[in-house]
C-alpha positions as CSV (number, residue, x, y, z in Angstrom):
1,X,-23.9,-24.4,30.5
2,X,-21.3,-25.7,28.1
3,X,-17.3,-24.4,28.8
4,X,-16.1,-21.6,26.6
5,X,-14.0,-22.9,24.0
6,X,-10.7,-22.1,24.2
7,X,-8.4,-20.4,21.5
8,X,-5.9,-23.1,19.7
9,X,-2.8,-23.3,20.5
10,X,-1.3,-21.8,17.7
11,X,-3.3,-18.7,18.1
12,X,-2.4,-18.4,21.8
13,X,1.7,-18.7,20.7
14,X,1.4,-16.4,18.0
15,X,-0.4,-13.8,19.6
16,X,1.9,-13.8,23.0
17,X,5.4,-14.2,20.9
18,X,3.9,-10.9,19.2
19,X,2.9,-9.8,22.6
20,X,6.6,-9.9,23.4
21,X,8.0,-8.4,20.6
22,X,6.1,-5.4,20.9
23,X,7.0,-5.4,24.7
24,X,10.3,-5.5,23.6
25,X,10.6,-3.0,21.2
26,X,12.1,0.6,22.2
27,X,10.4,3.7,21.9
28,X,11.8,5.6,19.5
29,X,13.1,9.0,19.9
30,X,10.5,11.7,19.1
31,X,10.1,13.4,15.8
32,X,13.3,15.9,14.7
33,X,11.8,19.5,14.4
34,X,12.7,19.3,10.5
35,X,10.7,15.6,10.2
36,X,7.9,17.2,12.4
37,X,7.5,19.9,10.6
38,X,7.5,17.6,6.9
39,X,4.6,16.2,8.8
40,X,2.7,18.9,9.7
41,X,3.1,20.2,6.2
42,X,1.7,17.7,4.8
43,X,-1.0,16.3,7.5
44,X,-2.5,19.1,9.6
45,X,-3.6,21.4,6.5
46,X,-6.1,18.3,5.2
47,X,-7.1,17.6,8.9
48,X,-8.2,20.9,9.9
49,X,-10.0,20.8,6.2
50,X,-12.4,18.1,7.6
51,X,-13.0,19.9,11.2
52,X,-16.2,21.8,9.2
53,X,-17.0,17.6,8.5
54,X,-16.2,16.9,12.1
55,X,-19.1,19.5,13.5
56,X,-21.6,18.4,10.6
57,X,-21.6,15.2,12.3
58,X,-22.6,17.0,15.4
59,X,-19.2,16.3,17.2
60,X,-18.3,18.2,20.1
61,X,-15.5,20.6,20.3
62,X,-13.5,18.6,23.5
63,X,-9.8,18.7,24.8
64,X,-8.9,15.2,22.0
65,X,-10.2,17.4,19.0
66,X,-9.3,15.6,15.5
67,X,-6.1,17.7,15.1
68,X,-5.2,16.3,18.4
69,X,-6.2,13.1,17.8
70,X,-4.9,13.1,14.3
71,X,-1.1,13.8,15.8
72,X,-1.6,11.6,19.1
73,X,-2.1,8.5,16.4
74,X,0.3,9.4,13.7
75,X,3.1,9.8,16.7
76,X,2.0,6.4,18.1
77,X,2.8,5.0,14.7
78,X,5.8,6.7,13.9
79,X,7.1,6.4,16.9
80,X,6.5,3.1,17.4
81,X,5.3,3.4,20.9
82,X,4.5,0.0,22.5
83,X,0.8,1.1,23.7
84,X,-2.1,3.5,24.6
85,X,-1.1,3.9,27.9
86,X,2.6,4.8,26.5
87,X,2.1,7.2,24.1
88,X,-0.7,9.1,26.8
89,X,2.4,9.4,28.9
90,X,4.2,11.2,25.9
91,X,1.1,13.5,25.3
92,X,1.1,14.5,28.7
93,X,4.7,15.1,29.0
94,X,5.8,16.3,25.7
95,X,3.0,16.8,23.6
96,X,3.2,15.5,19.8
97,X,3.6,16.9,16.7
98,X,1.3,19.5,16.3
99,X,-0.4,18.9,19.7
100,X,1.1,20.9,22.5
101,X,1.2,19.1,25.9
102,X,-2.3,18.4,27.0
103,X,-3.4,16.1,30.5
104,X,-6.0,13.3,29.6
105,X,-6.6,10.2,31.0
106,X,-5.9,6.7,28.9
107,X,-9.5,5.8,29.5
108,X,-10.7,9.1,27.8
109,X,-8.4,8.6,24.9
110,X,-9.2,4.6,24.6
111,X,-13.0,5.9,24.2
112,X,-12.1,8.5,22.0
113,X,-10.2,6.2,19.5
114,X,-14.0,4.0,19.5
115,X,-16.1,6.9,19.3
116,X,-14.2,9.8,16.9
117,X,-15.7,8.8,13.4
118,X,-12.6,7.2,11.2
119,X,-14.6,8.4,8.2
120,X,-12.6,11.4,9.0
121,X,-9.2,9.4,9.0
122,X,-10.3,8.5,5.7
123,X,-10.8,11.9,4.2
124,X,-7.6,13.2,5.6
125,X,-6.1,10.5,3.7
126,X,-8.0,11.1,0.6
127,X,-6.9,14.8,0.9
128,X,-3.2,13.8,1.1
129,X,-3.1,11.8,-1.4
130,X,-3.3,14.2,-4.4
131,X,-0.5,16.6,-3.1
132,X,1.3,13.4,-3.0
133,X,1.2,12.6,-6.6
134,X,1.3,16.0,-7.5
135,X,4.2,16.4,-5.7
136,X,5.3,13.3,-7.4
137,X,4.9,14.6,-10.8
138,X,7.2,17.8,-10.1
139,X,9.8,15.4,-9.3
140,X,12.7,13.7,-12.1
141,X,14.1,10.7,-11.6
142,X,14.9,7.8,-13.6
143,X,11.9,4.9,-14.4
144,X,12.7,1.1,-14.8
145,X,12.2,0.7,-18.8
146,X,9.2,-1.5,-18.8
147,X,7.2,1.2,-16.6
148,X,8.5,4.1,-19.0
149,X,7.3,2.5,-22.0
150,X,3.7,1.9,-20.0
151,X,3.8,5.6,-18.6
152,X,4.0,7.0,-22.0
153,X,0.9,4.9,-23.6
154,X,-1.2,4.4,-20.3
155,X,-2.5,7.6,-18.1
156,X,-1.4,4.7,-15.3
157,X,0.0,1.8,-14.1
158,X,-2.1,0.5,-10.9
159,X,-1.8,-2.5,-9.0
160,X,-4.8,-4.2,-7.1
161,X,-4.9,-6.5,-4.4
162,X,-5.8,-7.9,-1.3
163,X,-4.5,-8.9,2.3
164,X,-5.4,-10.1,5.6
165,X,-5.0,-7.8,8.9
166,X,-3.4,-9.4,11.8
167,X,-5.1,-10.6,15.2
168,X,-6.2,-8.4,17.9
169,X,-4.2,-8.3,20.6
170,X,-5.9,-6.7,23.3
171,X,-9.6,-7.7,23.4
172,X,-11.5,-5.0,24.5
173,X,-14.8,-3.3,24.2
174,X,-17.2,-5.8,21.8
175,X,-13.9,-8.6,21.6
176,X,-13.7,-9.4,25.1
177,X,-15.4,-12.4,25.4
178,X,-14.5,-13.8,21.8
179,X,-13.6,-17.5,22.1
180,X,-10.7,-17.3,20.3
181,X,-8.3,-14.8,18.6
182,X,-10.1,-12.2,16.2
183,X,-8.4,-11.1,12.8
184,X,-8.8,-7.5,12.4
185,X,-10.2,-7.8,8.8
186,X,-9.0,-7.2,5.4
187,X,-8.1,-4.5,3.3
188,X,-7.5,-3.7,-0.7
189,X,-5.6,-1.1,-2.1
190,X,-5.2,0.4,-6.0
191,X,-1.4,1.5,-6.1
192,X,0.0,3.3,-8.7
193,X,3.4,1.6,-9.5
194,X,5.3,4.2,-10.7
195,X,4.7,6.8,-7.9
196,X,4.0,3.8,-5.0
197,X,1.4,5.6,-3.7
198,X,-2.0,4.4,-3.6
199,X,-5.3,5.5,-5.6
200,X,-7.5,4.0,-3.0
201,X,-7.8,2.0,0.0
202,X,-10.5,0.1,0.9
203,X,-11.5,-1.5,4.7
204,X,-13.6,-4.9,5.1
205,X,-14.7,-5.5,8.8
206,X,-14.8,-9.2,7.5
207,X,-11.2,-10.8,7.2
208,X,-12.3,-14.4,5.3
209,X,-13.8,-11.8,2.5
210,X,-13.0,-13.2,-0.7
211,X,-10.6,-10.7,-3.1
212,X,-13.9,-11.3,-5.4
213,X,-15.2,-8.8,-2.3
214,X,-13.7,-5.6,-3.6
215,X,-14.6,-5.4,-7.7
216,X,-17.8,-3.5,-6.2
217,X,-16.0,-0.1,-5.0
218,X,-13.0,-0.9,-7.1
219,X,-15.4,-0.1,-10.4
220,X,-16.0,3.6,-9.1
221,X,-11.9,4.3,-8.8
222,X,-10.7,2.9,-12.1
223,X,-10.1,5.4,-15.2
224,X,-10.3,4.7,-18.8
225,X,-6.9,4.6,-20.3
226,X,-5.2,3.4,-17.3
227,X,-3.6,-0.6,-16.9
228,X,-4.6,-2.4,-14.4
229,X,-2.7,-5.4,-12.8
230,X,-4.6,-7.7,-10.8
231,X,-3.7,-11.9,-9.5
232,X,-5.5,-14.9,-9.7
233,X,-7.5,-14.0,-7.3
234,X,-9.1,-11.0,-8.5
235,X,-10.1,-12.9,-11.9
236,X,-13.4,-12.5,-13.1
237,X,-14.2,-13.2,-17.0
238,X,-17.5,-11.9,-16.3
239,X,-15.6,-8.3,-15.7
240,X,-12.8,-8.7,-19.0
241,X,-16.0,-7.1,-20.8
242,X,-16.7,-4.6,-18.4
243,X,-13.2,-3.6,-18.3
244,X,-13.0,-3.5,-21.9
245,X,-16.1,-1.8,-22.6
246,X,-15.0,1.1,-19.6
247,X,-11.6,1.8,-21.7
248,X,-9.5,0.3,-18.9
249,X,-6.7,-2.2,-19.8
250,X,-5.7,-4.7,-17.6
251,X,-2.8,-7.6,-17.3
252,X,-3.1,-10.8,-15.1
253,X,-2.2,-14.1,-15.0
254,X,-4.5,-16.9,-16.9
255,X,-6.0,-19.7,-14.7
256,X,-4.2,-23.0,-15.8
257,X,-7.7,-24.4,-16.2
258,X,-8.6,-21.6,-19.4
259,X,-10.7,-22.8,-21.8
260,X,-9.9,-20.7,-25.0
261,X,-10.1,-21.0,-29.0
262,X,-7.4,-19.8,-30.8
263,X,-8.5,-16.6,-33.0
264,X,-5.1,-15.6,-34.5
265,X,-1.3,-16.3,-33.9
266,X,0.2,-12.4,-33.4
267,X,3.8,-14.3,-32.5
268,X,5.2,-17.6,-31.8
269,X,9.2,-18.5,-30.8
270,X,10.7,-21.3,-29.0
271,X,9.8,-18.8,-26.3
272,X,7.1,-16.7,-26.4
273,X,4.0,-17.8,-28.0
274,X,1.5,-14.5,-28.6
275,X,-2.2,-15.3,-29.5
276,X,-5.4,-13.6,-30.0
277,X,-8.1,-15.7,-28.2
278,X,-11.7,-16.3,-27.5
279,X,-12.4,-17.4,-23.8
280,X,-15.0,-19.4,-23.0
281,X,-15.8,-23.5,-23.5
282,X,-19.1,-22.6,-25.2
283,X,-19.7,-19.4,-27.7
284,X,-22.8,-18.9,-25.5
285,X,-20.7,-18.6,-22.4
286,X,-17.6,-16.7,-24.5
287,X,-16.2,-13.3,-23.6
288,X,-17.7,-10.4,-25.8
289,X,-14.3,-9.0,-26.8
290,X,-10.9,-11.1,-27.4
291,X,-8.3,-11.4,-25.4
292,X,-4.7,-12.1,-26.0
293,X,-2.7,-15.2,-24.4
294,X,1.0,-14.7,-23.7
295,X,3.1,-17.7,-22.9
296,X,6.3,-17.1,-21.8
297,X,9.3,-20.1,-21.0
298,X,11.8,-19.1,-18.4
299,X,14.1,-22.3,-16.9
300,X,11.5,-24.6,-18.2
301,X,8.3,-23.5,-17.0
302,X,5.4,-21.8,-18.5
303,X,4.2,-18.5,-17.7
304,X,0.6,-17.7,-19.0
305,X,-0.6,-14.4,-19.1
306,X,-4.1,-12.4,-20.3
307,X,-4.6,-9.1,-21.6
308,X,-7.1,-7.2,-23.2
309,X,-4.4,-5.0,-25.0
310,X,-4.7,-6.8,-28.1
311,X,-2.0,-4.3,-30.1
312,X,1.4,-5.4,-29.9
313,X,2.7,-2.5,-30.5
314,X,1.0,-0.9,-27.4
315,X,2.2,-3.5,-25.3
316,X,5.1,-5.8,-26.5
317,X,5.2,-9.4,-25.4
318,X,8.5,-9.2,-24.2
319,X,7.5,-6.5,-21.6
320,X,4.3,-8.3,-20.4
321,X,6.3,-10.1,-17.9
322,X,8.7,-7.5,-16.5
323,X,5.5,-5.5,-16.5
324,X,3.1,-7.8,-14.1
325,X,6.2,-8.3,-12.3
326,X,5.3,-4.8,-11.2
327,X,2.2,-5.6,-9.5
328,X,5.0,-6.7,-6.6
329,X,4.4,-3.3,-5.7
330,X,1.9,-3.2,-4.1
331,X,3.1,-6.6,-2.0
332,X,5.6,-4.1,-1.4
333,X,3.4,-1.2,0.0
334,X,1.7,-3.9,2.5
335,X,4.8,-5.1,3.8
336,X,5.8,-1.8,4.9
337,X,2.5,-0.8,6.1
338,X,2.3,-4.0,8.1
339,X,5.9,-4.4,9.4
340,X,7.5,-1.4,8.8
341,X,4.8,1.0,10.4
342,X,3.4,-1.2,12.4
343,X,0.0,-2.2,11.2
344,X,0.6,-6.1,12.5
345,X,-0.3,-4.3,15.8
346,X,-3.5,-3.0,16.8
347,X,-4.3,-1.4,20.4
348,X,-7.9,-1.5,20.4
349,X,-10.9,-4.3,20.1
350,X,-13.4,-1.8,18.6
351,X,-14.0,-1.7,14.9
352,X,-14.0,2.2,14.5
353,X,-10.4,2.2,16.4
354,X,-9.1,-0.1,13.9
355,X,-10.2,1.8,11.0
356,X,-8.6,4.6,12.5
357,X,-5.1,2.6,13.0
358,X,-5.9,1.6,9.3
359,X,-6.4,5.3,7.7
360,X,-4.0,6.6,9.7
361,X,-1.1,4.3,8.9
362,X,-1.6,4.7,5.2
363,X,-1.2,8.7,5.8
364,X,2.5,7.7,7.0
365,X,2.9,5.1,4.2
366,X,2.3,8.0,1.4
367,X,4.6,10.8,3.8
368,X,7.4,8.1,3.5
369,X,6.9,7.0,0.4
370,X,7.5,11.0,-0.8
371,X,10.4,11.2,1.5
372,X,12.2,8.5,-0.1
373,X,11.1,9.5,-3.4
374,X,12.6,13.3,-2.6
375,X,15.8,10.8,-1.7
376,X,15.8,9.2,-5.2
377,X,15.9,12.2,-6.9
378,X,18.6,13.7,-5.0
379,X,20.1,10.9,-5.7
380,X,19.3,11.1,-9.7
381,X,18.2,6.8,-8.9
382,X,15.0,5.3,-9.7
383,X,12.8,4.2,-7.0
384,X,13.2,0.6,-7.1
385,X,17.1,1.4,-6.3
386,X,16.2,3.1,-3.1
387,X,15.1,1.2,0.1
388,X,12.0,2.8,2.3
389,X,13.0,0.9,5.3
390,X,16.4,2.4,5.3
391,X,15.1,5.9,4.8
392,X,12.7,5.5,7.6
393,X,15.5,3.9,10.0
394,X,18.0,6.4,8.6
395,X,15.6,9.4,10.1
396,X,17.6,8.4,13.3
397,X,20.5,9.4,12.3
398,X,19.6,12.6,10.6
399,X,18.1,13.2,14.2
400,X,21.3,12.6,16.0
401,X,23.4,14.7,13.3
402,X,21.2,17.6,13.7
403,X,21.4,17.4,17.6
404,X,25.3,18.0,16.9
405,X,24.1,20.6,14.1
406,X,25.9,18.2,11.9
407,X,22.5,18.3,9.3
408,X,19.8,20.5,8.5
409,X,17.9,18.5,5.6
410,X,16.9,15.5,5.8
411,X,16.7,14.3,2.1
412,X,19.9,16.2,1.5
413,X,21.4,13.9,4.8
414,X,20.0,10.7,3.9
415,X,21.4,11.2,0.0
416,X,24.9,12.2,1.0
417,X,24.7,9.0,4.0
418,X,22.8,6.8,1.4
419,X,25.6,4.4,1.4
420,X,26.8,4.3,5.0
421,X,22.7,4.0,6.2
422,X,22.4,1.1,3.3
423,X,19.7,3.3,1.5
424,X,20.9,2.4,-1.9
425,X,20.0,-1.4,-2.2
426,X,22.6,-3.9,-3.8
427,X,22.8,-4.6,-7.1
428,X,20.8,-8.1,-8.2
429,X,21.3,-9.6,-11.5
430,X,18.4,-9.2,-13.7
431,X,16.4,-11.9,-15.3
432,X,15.9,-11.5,-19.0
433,X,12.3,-12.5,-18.7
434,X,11.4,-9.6,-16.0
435,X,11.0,-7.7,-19.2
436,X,13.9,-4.6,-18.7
437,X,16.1,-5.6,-22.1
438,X,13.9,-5.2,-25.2
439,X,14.1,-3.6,-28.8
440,X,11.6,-1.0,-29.9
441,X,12.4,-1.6,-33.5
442,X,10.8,-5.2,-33.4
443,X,8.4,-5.0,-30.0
444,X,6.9,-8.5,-30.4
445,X,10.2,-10.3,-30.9
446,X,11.0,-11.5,-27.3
C-alpha cells in the first residue's frame, strides 16, 4: 500500500500561520442593543419568511431552528469568534441576537451547520437584498461624476467577477482524509457599483472553475438597458452578440491579441483614439454587431478598451476609463467579505456548511454596506469617500459610548466621530485618465 502523500510545504505554512492568526484574534464584544436591533430589522423578518420553505423540505421543528441558526452564524461572523466550539459557549451563556440563551452541544450544532439546507441562507439573502437597494434609493448623497453620467442613461451599473475561496482549515466530515489542503471553491458576484451591493451571488463547489464557468446563470440576472463591466477573464466574442441582441451594454478590456478591421474613425487625438470596429480575422468568424475600440495613453502605455455602446454621446470616450475603473468595486466587495468579515476562514469540511458561511457572510456584507451608506449621507459624502472598514471597527466605539450613554445612534455617532474613527478616507490625487474631469459640451474630446 503506497504512503499518503503529504500536503506541500507551502500549504502546511500557510494554513497553520492562518491557524494562528485566528487563534490569536480577540473575540469581540457582543452586538450593542441599537446594532442588534439594525440586524434584526433587517435579517429575521426574511428568515422567518422562508420557515414555510424550511417545513416544505420536510425539516423538523428542533431546538437549532433556522431563526436560531440564522443568528448563531451571523453572530459568529460579526463577532468574529475564533470557532464552533466558541461561539456554542456564547449561545449557551448569552444567547445571540435574536436567539435567547439556549443549551446545545457543539457536536449537535457542527451537524446542524452540514445538514440545515443553505438554499435557505440563500433565499434570506435574496430577500434582503431588495430592501437594501430600496433603502438605497430613498437615500441622497453625492455620486463620483463618471457613475452619474452612467446612472442617468443606464437602468445600472454592475460589475462581474470572479474569485477563489481560501483553504479549509479544519478537515472534517468528507475532508478528513484529503492528501493535501482543500480550497473551499469559488464564487462570482454581479455588484451594482453605485449602491455596492450585489445583484447576485453565485457558489461553485469547484475552485479551479474557469470565470468562463459563470456566463450560464449570469444570462438569467442581467437586464436590458443595464452596463455591464466584466475583465479579461470573463471575455467571450461568442457572447458580444448575445449581449447586444438582449439590450445589455457592456465595457471591458480588449485582449492584446484582437484581431479587428477598422469600420469607422468616431475620434482620434494624440491620446485617445475612438473607432468603430469589426472583430474577427475572418468575416465568417466576425461578430454580428460592431463594436467600438477605445485606446487610451496614460504615462506611455496603451490602454485598450471594447464596448458595444457604439454612441458617443451615450458614452463618452473620456469616461470609458474612469468608468471600468469602477468595476474595482466589486474587488472591493471581496476584500471585505474575505478579510473584513472573515470569509478567509471556514469552520467546517462539509460542502453545505460552507455555503452556509458563504450566504450568510454576504447578508452582513449588504447590512454594512447600508450602514455605511446611512453614514455617507449623514455625512452629505459620496461613497467612495467613506471607508467600510472603519465603520465596521468604529461600531466599537459607538458600543462603548453608549455604555456611558454617551450615544444613542449609531450613524449619527459614527458621522459626528468620522474623523477621529478615520471613517472619512484621505484625499488622493486624481488621475486625469480615471475619467472624473470631462466636458459635456464636446463628450468625445478627451
Amino acid at each position: 500500500m503506497s504512503e499518503k502523500r503529504k500536503p506541500k510545504k507551502s500549504s502546511v505554512r500557510h494554513t497553520r500561520a492562518i491557524q494562528r492568526e485566528r487563534s490569536q484574534r480577540p473575540n469581540s464584544a457582543p452586538p450593542d442593543e441599537a446594532v442588534r436591533a439594525r440586524l434584526t430589522d433587517l435579517v429575521h423578518p426574511a428568515t422567518y419568511a422562508q420557515m414555510a420553505a424550511f417545513r416544505a423540505m420536510g425539516l423538523r421543528e428542533r431546538i437549532l431552528t433556522l431563526p436560531v441558526m440564522m443568528a448563531f452564524v451571523l453572530s459568529l461572523i460579526w463577532q468574529h469568534l475564533g470557532s464552533v466550539a466558541e461561539a456554542v459557549r456564547v449561545l449557551c451563556e448569552e444567547g445571540m441576537l435574536w436567539a435567547d440563551p439556549v443549551v446545545v452541544s457543539q457536536q449537535a450544532v457542527v451537524e446542524r451547520l452540514g445538514s440545515l439546507p443553505a438554499e435557505l441562507f440563500q433565499r434570506v439573502l435574496e430577500e434582503v437584498l431588495p430592501r437594501m437597494h430600496a433603502r438605497w434609493q430613498a437615500r441622497t448623497r453625492p455620486l463620483p461624476p463618471a457613475l452619474r453620467w452612467a446612472q442617468e442613461r443606464f437602468t445600472a451599473v454592475v460589475a462581474l467577477d470572479g474569485s477563489t475561496l481560501d483553504v479549509v482549515l479544519r478537515k472534517t466530515g468528507l475532508l478528513r482524509d484529503a492528501p493535501k489542503a482543500v480550497l473551499a471553491g469559488r464564487i462570482a458576484a454581479l455588484l451594482d457599483v453605485i449602491t455596492r451591493l450585489p445583484r447576485q451571488v453565485w457558489y461553485e463547489e469547484n475552485a479551479h472553475a474557469h470565470d468562463q464557468h459563470f456566463w450560464g446563470p449570469v444570462w438569467a440576472a442581467l437586464q436590458p438597458g443595464w452596463l455591464l463591466l466584466f475583465d479579461l477573464g470573463f471575455v467571450n466574442y461568442a457572447h458580444f452578440d448575445t449581449l447586444t441582441d438582449q439590450g445589455i451594454w457592456f465595457l471591458t478590456r480588449a485582449l492584446p491579441q484582437l484581431v479587428y478591421r477598422t469600420d469607422r474613425v468616431l475620434h482620434t487625438s494624440a491620446q485617445v483614439h475612438d473607432l468603430k470596429v469589426w472583430i474577427g480575422a475572418r468575416k465568417e468568424d466576425q461578430c454580428r454587431h460592431p463594436m467600438r475600440l477605445i485606446e487610451i495613453e496614460f504615462r506611455g502605455k496603451w490602454y485598450r478598451y471594447l464596448t458595444n455602446v457604439l454612441d458617443p454621446l451615450q458614452l463618452p470616450a473620456a469616461l470609458v476609463a474612469g468608468l471600468y475603473a469602477q468595476r474595482w468595486r466589486i474587488e472591493d466587495a471581496f476584500n471585505v467579505i474575505k478579510r473584513l468579515l472573515g470569509l478567509a476562514y471556514f469552520w467546517t469540511g462539509s460542502i453545505n456548511g460552507v455555503m452556509v458561511q458563504v450566504w450568510a457572510t454576504w447578508i452582513l456584507y449588504a447590512v454594512l454596506i447600508d450602514l455605511t451608506d446611512a453614514v455617507a449621507e449623514a455625512l452629505r459624502k459620496p461613497f467612495q469617500d467613506i471607508s467600510i472598514e472603519m465603520v465596521y471597527r468604529g461600531l466599537y466605539h459607538f458600543t462603548q459610548a453608549r455604555h456611558r450613554n454617551m450615544a444613542d445612534d449609531p450613524v449619527a455617532y459614527l458621522a459626528t466621530k468620522a474623523k477621529r474613527l478615520g471613517i472619512v478616507k484621505r484625499k488622493r490625487k486624481q488621475n486625469a485618465w480615471l475619467g472624473t474631469p470631462f466636458t459635456l459640451t464636446n463628450p468625445t474630446d478627451p
